[in-house]
C-alpha positions as MATLAB code, in Angstrom:
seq = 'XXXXXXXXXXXXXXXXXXXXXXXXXXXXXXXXXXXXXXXXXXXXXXX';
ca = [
      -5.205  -16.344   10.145;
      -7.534  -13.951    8.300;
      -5.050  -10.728    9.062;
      -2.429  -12.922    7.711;
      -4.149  -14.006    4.586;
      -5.144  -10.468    3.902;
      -1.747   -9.067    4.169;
      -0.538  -11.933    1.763;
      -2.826  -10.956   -0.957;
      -1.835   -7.677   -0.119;
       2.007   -8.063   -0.937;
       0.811  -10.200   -3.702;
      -0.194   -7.200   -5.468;
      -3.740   -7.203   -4.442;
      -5.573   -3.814   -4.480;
      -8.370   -2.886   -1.408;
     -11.291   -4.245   -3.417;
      -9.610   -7.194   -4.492;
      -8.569   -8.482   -1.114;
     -11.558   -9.908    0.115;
     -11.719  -11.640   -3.436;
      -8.762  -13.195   -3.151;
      -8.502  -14.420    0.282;
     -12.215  -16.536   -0.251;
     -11.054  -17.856   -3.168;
      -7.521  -18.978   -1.799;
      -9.935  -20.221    1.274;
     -11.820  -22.652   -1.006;
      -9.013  -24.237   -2.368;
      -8.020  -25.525    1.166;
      -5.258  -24.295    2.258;
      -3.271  -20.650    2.497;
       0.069  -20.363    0.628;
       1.741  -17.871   -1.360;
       0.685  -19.796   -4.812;
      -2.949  -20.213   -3.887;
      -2.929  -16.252   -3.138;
      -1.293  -15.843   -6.444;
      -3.499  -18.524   -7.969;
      -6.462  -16.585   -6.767;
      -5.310  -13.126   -7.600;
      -5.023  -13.919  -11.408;
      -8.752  -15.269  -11.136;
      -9.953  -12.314  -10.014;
      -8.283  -10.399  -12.390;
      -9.505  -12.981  -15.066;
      -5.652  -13.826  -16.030;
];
């Protein structure tokens, strides 16, 4: 599940040094979908 989560944020828009980011953050909100990707993405952008 971690490959797939990674390539998720990945086609989400995420770049290398965001990835790992992303993927904990989509973690801790319990469960990994295309939104909570998303969700987490614009956190760690600060959007």
């Amino acid at each position: 599940m971690k490959l797939h989560s990674r390539n998720m944020a990945v086609t989400a828009g995420a770049a290398d040094d965001e990835v790992e980011k992303v993927v904990k953050l989509a973690k801790e909100s319990g469960r990994i979908t295309a939104e909570s990707i998303e969700t987490a993405l614009r956190q760690v952008r600060g959007e």
